[in-house]
Each structure stands twice: as structure tokens, then as C-alpha cells.
C-alpha positions in Angstrom: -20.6 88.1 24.0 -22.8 85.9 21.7 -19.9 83.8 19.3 -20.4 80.9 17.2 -17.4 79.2 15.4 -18.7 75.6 14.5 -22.2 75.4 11.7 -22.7 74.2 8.5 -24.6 74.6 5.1 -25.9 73.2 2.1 -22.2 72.7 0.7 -21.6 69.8 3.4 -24.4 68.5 5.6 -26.0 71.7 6.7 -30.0 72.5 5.2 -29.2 76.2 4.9 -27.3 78.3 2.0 -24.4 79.9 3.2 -26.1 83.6 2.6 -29.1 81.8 4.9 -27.2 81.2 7.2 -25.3 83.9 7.7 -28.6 85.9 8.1 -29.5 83.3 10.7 -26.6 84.8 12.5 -27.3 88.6 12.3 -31.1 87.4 13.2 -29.2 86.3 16.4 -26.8 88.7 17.3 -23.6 86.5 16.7 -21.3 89.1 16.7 -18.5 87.0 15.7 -18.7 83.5 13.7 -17.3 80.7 11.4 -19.3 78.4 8.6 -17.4 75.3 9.5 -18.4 72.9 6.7 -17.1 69.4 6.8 -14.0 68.9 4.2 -14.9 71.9 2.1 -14.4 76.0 2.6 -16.7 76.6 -0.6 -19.0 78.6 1.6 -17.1 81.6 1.7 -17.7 83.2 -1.8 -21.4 82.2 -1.2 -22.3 84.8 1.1 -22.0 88.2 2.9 -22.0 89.1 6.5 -24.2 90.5 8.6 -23.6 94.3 9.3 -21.2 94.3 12.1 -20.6 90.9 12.7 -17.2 89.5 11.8 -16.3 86.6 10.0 -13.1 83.9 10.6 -12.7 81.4 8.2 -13.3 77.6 8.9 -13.8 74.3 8.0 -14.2 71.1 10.2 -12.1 68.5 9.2 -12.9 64.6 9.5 -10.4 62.2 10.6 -9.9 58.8 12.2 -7.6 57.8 14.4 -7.2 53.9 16.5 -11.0 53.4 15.8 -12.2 57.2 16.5 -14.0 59.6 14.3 -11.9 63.0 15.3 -13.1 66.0 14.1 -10.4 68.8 13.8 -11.6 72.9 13.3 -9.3 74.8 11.4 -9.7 78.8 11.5 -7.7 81.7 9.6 -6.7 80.1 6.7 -7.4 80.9 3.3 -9.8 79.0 1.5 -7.7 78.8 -1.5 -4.6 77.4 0.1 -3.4 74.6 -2.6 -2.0 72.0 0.1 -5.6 72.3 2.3 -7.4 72.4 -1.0 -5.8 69.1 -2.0 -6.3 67.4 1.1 -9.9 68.6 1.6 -10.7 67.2 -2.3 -9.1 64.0 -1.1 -11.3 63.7 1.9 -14.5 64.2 0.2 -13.3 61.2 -2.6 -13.0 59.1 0.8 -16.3 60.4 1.2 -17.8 59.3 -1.3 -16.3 55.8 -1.5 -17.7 55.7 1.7 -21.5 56.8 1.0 -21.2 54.4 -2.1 -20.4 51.3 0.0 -23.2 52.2 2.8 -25.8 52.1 0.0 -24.7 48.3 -1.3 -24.8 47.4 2.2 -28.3 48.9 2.7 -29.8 47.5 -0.1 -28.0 43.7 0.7 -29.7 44.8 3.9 -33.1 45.2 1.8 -33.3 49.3 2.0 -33.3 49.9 -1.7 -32.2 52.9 -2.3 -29.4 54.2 -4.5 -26.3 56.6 -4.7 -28.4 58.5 -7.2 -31.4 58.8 -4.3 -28.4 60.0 -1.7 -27.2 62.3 -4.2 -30.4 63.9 -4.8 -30.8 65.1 -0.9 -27.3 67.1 -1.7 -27.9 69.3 -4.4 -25.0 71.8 -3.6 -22.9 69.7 -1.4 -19.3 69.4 -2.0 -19.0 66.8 0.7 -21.2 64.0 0.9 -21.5 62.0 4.4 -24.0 59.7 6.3 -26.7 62.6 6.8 -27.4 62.6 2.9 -27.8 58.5 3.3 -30.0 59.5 6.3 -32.2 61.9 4.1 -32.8 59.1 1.2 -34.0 56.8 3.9 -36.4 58.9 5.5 -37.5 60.0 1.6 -38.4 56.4 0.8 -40.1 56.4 4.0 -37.4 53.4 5.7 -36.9 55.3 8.7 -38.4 57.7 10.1 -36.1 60.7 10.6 -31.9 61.1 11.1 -31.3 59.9 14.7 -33.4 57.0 13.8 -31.3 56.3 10.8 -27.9 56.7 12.4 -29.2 54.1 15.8 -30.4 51.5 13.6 -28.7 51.6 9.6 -26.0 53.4 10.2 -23.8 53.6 13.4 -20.9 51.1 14.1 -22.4 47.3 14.4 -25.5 48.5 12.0 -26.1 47.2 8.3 -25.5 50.4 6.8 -22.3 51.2 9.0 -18.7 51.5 7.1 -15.8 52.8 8.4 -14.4 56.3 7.6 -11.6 56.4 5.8 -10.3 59.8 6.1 -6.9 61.2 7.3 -5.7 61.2 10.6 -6.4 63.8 13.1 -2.0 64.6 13.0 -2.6 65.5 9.0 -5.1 67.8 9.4 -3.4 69.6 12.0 -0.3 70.0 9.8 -2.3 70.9 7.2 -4.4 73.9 9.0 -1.2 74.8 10.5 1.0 74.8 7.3 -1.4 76.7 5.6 -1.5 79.5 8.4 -4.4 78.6 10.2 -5.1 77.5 13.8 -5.8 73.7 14.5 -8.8 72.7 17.4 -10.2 70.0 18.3 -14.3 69.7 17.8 -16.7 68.5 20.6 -14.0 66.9 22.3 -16.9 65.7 25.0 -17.9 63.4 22.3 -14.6 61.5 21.9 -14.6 58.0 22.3 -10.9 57.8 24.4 -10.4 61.6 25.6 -6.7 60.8 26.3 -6.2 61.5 22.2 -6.0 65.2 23.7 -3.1 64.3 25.8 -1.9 62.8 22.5 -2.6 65.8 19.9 -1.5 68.4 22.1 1.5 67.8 21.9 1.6 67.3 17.7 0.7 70.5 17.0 -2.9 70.9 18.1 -3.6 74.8 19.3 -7.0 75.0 20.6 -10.1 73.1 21.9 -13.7 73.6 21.6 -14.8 73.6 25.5 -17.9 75.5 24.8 -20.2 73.3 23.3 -24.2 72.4 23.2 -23.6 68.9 24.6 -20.9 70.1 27.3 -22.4 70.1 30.3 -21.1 72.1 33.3 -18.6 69.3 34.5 -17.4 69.0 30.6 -16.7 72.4 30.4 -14.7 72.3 33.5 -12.6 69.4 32.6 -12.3 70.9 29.3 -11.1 74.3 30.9 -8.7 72.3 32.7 -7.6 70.3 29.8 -6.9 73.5 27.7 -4.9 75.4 30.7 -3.0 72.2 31.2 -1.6 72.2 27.6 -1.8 75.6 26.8 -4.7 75.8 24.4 -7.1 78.4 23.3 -10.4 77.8 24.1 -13.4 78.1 21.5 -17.3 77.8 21.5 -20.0 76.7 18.8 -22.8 75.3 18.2 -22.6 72.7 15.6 -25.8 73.7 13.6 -27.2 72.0 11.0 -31.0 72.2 10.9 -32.9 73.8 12.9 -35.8 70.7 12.5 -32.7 68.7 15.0 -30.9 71.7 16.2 -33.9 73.8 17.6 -31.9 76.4 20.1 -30.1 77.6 16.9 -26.9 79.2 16.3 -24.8 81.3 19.0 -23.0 80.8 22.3 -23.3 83.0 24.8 -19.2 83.2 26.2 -16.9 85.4 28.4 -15.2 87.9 26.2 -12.0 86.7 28.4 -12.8 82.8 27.6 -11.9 83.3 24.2 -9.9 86.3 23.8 -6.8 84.4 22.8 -8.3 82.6 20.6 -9.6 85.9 18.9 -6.1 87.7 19.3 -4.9 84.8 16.8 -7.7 84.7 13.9 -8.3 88.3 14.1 
């Protein structure tokens, strides 16, 4: 079955609306899916789904944890939950601290560009990040696209690099879970220090994304192994953004049986 429960939009770091994407979706057959926005749920009165698909609420979740940037899914919950809602608003003011104090860096640097600039290549996001820096750069013509951008200005040890300063990874999985959703780790092949799984697990986390673009065959095995070991669900996506850097699209193509618990609990 074609499933896909990790993309974003406009309202976070994503080039598509949410109604865009979700036609993206049905133009693909994803018969199942999530928009997954970083630190905001605002998608989901912003569009309708595709006939016959089926939609699971989401929302991706940045934290940091003993120098890693952990990204935690949450799924089910409702987007008006006041506790989530008050911890996503205070995630995207870290945010926004943060994209403040990568511009004065960047223009100490001599990149002159301003919030104002970064603001202007996020129209309708709730949730500013380093993508929307990214974007202003390549406007003024600094650099020449994103992964040039993030290698040079603004990756740990660059000019433009600051620190995130968003909750930990144990927060947000409280949070999903007191609001009645279910916690998962995102690409956990991208981890810095994978033994944070052999940490989280045991705090509450419920699931983790095995099936994932930059999983190769070994990954997903380890992953497989990592999620019978602790009894967690398993979950696939595709982490689009825009299709200019994420050209196969949206959609994974899973076992029914893969992910079947994981659907027994958000369905």
C-alpha cells in the first residue's frame, strides 16, 4: 500500500498549500497520509482530502537533546489540544529567536540580509526555521540554492549556525501522549548518537519511522530490529518539502502488515 505520514507545507517549511498538497497526494495514490508540519498543526482546516484517501493528524516536533536535533512525530491528536497548542506556540517563539540571531550573525559575517528578507520567503508560515534563512540567501543571490546554504552559512561550525533551542525530545513525547496522540521518532537514520532510542523508548516513546527516503536496506533492518526490540510501531514517510529538492515526491510504497499497528492506533 502506498502511505505517507511525514510532508510539509507553506505553514512551516514546505513550498505547497495544504489543499496543494493534499492533491499531490491523490495525484499519487497515497491512500493513507499525514501533513506533518514542524511546530504547528494549522494545516488541517486548510484543506480537503482526496476522495478515498484517509487522513491522520500530525505534526513533527523539533527538539534537542545532549547536542542533537531530535525530531519527534506526533499522530491522532487534535489540533486544538490547549497543552500541545501552548507548547507548539512556544517552540516556534524559540524559532524565531533563533532565525533572528542567524541573520546578525550572517550579516557580521557580511551576508546582508534581514529578518524582514527571511520573513518575506514565509508568507503563510507559522513556523519559521533555517530553510526561510536559506531562501533569503539564495534571493540576494549569496548562495546558490538550500544544501549550499545549510554546508557553508548555516550547519554547526558555520557563520550563520546557532543552536536550537527547543524542548527536549522527553517534552514532546508527554505532550503528544497527554494530548491523546502517539509519539514517534522521525528519520531516526539521521540521528547523530542512535542510542537516544535505547533512551526514549523507554520514556514514553511509541513508534519509529523505519521507512524512510534516506533508509537504506541495512537502516531499515536495524530499524526493524530496533522497533521489535522495544515494542514499537513502525511508520513510513517521505519527508517532502519541494519537489525542486525532493524530486521522487510524496508516498511510500509499505507492507500493509509493516504498519498495521500503527494504523490500528490512529485509525
Amino acid at each position: 500500500m502506498i502511505v505517507d505520514f511525514h510532508s510539509h507545507t507553506c505553514e512551516s517549511d514546505g513550498t505547497l498549500t495544504p489543499q496543494a498538497l493534499s492533491d499531490f497526494m491523490g495525484e499519487r495514490a497515497v491512500e493513507i497520509f499525514s501533513i506533518s508540519d514542524h511546530d504547528t498543526m494549522s494545516a488541517y482546516a486548510k484543506f480537503e482530502p482526496p476522495p478515498g484517501a484517509s487522513v491522520v493528524t500530525g505534526v513533527e516536533i523539533n527538539t534537542t537533546y545532549r547536542g542533537n536535533e531530535v525530531h519527534v512525530l506526533g499522530y491522532g491528536m487534535p489540533p486544538e489540544a490547549p497543552d500541545l497548542v501552548a507548547m507548539l506556540e512556544r517552540n516556534r517563539d524559540a524559532r524565531r529567536v533563533r532565525a533572528h540571531r542567524m541573520v546578525e550573525q550572517l550579516q557580521r559575517a557580511g551576508y546582508g540580509i534581514t529578518f524582514e528578507e527571511v520573513l518575506r520567503e514565509a508568507p503563510d508560515a507559522k513556523a519559521i526555521g533555517r530553510p526561510h534563512v536559506a531562501k533569503a540567501l539564495i534571493a540576494k543571490g549569496m548562495v546558490p540554492d538550500i544544501e549550499y546554504a545549510f554546508r557553508h552559512l548555516l550547519r554547526s561550525g558555520m557563520p550563520g549556525y546557532v543552536p536550537s533551542l527547543h524542548i527536549t525530545p522527553q517534552e514532546a513525547i508527554e505532550h503528544i501522549a497527554d494530548a491523546g496522540g502517539v509519539p514517534v521518532l522521525a528519520h531516526p537514520g539521521r540521528l547523530k548518537d542512535r542510542a537516544l532510542i535505547d533512551e526514549l523508548a523507554p520514556k514514553g516513546l511509541q513508534g519509529l519511522e523505519v521507512f524512510y527516503p534516506l533508509h537504506d536496506a541495512e537502516d531499515v533492518e536495524i530499524f526493524r530490529a530496533v522497533a521489535k526490540r522495544y515494542g514499537l510501531v513502525m511508520t513510513a514517510g517521505a519527508d517532502f518539502h519541494d519537489i525542486r529538492y525532493h524530486t521522487r515526491g510524496v508516498g511510500m510504497e509499505v507492507a500493509r502488515e509493516d504498519i498495521d499497528a500503527f494504523l490500528t492506533m490512529v485509525l
